[in-house]
C-alpha positions as a Markdown table, in Angstrom:
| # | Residue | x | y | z |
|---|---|---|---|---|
| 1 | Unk | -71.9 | -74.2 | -15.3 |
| 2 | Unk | -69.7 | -77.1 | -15.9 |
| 3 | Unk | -66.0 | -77.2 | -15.3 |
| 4 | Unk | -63.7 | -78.3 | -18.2 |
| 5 | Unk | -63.5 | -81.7 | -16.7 |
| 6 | Unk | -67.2 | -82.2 | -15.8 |
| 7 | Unk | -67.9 | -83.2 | -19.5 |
| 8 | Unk | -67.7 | -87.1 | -20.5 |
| 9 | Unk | -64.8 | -87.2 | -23.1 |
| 10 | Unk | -66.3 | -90.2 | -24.5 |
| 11 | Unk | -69.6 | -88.4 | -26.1 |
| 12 | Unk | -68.4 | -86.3 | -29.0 |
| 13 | Unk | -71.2 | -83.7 | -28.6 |
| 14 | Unk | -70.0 | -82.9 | -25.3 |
| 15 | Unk | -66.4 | -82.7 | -26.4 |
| 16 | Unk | -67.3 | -80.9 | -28.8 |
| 17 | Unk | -69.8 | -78.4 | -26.2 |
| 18 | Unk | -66.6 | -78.5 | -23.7 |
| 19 | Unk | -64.4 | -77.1 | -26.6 |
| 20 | Unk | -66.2 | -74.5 | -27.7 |
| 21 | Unk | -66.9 | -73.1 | -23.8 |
| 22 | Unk | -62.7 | -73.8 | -23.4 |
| 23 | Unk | -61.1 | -73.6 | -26.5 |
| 24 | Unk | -57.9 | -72.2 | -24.4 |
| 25 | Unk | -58.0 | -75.3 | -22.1 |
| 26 | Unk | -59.0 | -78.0 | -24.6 |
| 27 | Unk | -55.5 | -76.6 | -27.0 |
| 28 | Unk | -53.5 | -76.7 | -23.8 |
| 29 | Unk | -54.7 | -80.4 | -23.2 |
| 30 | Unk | -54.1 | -81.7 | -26.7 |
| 31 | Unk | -50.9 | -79.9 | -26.8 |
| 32 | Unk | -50.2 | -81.9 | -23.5 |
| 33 | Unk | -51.4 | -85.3 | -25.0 |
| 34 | Unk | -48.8 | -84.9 | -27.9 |
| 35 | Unk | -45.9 | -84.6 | -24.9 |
| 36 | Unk | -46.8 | -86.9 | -22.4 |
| 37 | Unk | -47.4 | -90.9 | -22.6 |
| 38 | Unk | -51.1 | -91.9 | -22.3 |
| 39 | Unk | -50.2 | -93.2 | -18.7 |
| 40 | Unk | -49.0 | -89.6 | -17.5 |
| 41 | Unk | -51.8 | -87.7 | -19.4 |
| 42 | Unk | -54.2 | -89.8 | -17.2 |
| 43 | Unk | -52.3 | -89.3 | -14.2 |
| 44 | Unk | -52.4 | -85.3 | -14.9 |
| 45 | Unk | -56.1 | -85.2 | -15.9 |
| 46 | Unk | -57.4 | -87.1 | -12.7 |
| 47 | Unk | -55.4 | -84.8 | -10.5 |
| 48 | Unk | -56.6 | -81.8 | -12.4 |
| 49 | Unk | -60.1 | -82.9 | -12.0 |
| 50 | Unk | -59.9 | -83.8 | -8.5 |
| 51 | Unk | -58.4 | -80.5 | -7.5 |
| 52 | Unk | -61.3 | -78.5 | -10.0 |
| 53 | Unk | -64.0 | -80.7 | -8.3 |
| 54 | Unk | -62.6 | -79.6 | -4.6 |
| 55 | Unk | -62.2 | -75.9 | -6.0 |
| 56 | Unk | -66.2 | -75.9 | -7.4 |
| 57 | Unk | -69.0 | -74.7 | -5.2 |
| 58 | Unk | -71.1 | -77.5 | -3.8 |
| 59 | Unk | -74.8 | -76.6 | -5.3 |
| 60 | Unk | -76.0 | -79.8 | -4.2 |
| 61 | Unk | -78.1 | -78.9 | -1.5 |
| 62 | Unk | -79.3 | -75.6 | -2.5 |
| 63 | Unk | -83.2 | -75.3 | -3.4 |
| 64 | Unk | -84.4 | -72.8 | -5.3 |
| 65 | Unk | -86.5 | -70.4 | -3.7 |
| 66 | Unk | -89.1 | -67.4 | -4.1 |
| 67 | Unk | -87.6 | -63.9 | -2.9 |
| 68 | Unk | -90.1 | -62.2 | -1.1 |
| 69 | Unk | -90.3 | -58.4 | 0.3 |
């Protein structure tokens, strides 16, 4: 599953995907776009996405596998 900051703001469908999955997030960040100057929105979102990205698990080397008994 993606992370709040894994969509691409720039493609309203997946703005509009990321807001519905977190509509508690996506009110917090407009809410913080209305206080802070553009520069120190972008400062706060990198460093939020940095730290989700660190926080994520790491499925890039996983393959998917049978089960067997």
């Amino acid at each position: 599953m993606k992370s709040f900051y894994d969509f691409n703001v720039e493609s309203p469908q997946e703005r509009e995907e990321r807001n519905k999955l977190y509509p508690e997030l996506a009110s917090f960040h407009i809410a913080l776009r209305e206080e802070l100057s553009e520069e120190e929105y972008q400062q706060f979102y990198t460093a939020e996405k940095e730290i989700s990205q660190k926080h994520m698990p790491q499925n890039q080397n996983q393959k998917q596998q049978w089960i067997t008994a």
